[in-house]
DOZAZA-367488 format. One record per residue: residue in one letter; x, y, z of N, C-alpha, C in turn. Coordinates in steps of 0.1 Angstrom, whole numbers, plus 5000, padded with zeros to 4 digits. Example, Ala and Ser with C-alpha at 12.3 -4.5 7.8 and 13.67 -1.06 7.14 Angstrom:
REM DOZAZA-367488
A513249435078512349555078513249675078/S512849785071513749895071512950005079/
***
This chain:
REM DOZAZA-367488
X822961426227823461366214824161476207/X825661426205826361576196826161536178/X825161616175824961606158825861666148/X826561616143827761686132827261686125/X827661806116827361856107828561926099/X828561906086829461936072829462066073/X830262166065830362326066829662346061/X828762306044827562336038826462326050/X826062266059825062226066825162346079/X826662386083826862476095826362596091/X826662636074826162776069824262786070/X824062666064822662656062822062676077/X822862636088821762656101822162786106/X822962846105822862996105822063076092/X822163016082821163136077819763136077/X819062986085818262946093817763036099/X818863106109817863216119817663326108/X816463426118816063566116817363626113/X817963656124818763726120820263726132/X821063806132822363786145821963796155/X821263876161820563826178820163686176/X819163586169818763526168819763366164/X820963406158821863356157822663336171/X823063456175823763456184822863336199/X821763356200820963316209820663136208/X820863106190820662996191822362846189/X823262946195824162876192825362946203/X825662806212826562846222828162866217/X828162826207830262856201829762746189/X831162756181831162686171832362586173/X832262456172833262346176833362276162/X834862256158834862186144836162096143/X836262006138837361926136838562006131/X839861946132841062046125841262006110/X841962066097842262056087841362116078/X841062106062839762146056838662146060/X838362296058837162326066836162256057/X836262256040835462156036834961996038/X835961986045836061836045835661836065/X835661896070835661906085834061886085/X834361836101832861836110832761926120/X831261956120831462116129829862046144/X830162116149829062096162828662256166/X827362206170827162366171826062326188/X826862376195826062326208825062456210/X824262436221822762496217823062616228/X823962626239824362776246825962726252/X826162786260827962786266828162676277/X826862616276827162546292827462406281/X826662386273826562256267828362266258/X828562426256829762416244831262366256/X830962416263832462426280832062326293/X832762296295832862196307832762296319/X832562246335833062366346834162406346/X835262326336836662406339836962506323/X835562496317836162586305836262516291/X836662386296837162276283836062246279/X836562246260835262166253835062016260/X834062006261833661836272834361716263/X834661626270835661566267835061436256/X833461366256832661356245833561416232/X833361566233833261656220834861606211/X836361626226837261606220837161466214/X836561396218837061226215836561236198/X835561306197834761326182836161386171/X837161456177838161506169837961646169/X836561736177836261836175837261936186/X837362096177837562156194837162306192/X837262376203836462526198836762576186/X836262646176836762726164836662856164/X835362926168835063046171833263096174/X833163176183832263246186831463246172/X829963216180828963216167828463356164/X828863456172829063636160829963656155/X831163586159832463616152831863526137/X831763396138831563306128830663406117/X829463416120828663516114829163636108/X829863686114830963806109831763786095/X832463696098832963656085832463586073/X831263506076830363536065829863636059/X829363726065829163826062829763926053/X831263936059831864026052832663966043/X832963796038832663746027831563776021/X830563766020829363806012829163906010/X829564016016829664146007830764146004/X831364156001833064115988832264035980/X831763925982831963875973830263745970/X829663885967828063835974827763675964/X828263615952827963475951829363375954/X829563435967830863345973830463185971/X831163115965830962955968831462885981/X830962765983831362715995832762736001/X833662685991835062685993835362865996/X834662935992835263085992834763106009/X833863046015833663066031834463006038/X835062836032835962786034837162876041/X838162906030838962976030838763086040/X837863186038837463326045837663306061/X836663156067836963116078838363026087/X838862986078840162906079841263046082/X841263126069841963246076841463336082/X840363366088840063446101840963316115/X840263226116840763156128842363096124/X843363166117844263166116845263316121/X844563406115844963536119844563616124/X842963586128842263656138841963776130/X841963806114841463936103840663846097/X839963956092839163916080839763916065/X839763786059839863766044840363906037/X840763956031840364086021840664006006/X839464015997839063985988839864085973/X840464045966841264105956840164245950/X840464345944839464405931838464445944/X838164415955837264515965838164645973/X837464735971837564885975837764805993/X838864825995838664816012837964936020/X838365046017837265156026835965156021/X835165066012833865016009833564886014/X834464776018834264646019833164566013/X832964646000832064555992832164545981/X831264445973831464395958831064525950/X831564505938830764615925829564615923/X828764755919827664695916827264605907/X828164575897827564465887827564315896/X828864285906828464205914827364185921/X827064265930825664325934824864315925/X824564355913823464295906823064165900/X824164095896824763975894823463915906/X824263905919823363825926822063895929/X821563985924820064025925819663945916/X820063925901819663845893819063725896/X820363655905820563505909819563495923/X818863615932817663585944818663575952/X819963585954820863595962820763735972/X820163725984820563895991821463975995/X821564016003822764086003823564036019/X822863956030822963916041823363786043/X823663716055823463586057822763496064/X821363606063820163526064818863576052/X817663496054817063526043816563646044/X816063726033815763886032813963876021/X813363956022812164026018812164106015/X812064145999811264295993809964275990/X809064345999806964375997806764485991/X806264455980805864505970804264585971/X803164635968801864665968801664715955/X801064615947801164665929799664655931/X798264595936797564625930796364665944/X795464725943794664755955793064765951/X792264735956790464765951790464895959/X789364945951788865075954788265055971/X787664965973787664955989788164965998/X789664935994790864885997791664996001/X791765055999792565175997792865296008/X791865306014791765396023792365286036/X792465176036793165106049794065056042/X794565066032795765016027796565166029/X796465276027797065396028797165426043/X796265376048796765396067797765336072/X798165186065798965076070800565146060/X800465146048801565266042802565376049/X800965476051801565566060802565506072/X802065446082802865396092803865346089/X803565236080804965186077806265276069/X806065366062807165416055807165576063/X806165586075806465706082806065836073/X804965826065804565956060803066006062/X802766096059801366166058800666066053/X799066026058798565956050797465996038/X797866186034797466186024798166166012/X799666176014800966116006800965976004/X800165886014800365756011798865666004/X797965786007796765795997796965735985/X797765875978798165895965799065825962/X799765755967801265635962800165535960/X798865485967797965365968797265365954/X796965495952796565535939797365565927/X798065525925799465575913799965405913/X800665355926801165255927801865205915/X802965065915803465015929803665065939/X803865035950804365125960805764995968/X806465075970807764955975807564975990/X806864825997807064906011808164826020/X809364776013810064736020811564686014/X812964686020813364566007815064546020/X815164436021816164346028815564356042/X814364336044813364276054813964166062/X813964116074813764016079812763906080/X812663776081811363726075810563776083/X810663736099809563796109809463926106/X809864056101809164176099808164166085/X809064096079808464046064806863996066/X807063886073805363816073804963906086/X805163986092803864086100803864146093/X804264276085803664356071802964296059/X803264146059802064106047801364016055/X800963986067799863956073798764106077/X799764216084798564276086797764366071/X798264356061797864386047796664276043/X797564126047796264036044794764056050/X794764126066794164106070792864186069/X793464306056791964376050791964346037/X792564206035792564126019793064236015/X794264236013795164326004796464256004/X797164145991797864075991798664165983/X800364145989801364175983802664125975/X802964165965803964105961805364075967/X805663925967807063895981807763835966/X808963915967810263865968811063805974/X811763685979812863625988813863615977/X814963655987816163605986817163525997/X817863485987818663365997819663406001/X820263336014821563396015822663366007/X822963176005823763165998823163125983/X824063085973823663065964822862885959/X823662815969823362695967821962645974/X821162755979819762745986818662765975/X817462715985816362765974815562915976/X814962965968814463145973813663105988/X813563135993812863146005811463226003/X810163226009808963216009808663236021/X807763336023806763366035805363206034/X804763256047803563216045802263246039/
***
């Protein structure tokens, strides 16, 4: 069954995955109708066999739908991306565009008022969307926090510290004791929820931050 899906729906199932391996793994090419990318239907077949026929062609199903290849799902990814840093509360129409002219001229967009040898927004843009739980990626991201600890606690909270931020654990002693301690920030979820599971697992709960990739999503949440 080929499931179309709107451009808002094609962003939301990439920022679905972990992360670009996991993107790249869950999507054989990107197939989309021609004209507005807003107004277009996109298909996202599940590896290369299901996206190409034996002779290479999108299967002939796909064309009758009005669809035809658009672009590789790292390429696709790519230009999200470097939309989003230019221009990290890009609106839909601004991926729109970004994508319509990559698969027009084979470059990436360049965004007005961005430093090209930086390829990214100002910090107040950058702050802007910290404000708004917006991250800096185009999948969801985690900053774990450790603000409070029991005196029990402490001595296996400072062992799990140490490892994680790679220091002495009499250095990570004394951060358990002084605290907060920041033990993370633009996480992946799966790294995200194994550092606050194995914290959970000597009752030591942390404070999670999510952020979203785009703006029109909700914050994202561990378990």
């Amino acid at each position: 069954m080929i499931a179309l899906l709107d451009l808002r729906q094609t962003l939301d199932a990439f920022a679905a995955c972990n992360d670009d391996h996991d993107a790249w793994a869950s999507f054989g090419w990107v197939h989309a109708s021609e004209g507005d990318l807003l107004a277009a239907r996109f298909w996202l077949p599940a590896d290369e066999d299901a996206a190409f026929d034996d002779d290479g062609e999108v299967p002939e199903a796909v064309q009758a739908l009005g669809l035809s290849a658009c672009l590789e799902p790292a390429t696709f990814a790519d230009v999200l991306d470097v939309q989003k840093r230019q221009r990290p509360l890009s609106s839909l129409q601004d991926y729109a565009e970004a994508l319509a002219y990559y698969a027009e001229y084979d470059a990436f967009l360049q965004v007005d008022g961005v430093d090209e040898a930086l390829g990214e927004a100002g910090a107040a843009e950058q702050d802007a969307a910290r404000a708004a739980s917006v991250g800096p990626g185009i999948f969801a991201a985690f900053e774990l926090t450790l603000r409070a600890c029991a005196g029990e606690q402490i001595k296996g909270a400072a062992q799990r510290v140490a490892q994680l931020l790679d220091i002495p654990v009499g250095e990570a002693l004394a951060r358990c004791r002084a605290l907060p301690v920041l033990l993370g920030e633009a996480l992946d979820r799966r790294r995200a929820q194994a550092i606050k599971d194995d914290f959970e697992a000597i009752g030591v709960r942390l404070q999670v931050r999510g952020f979203k990739p785009f703006p029109w999503m909700d914050v994202p949440v561990l378990r």
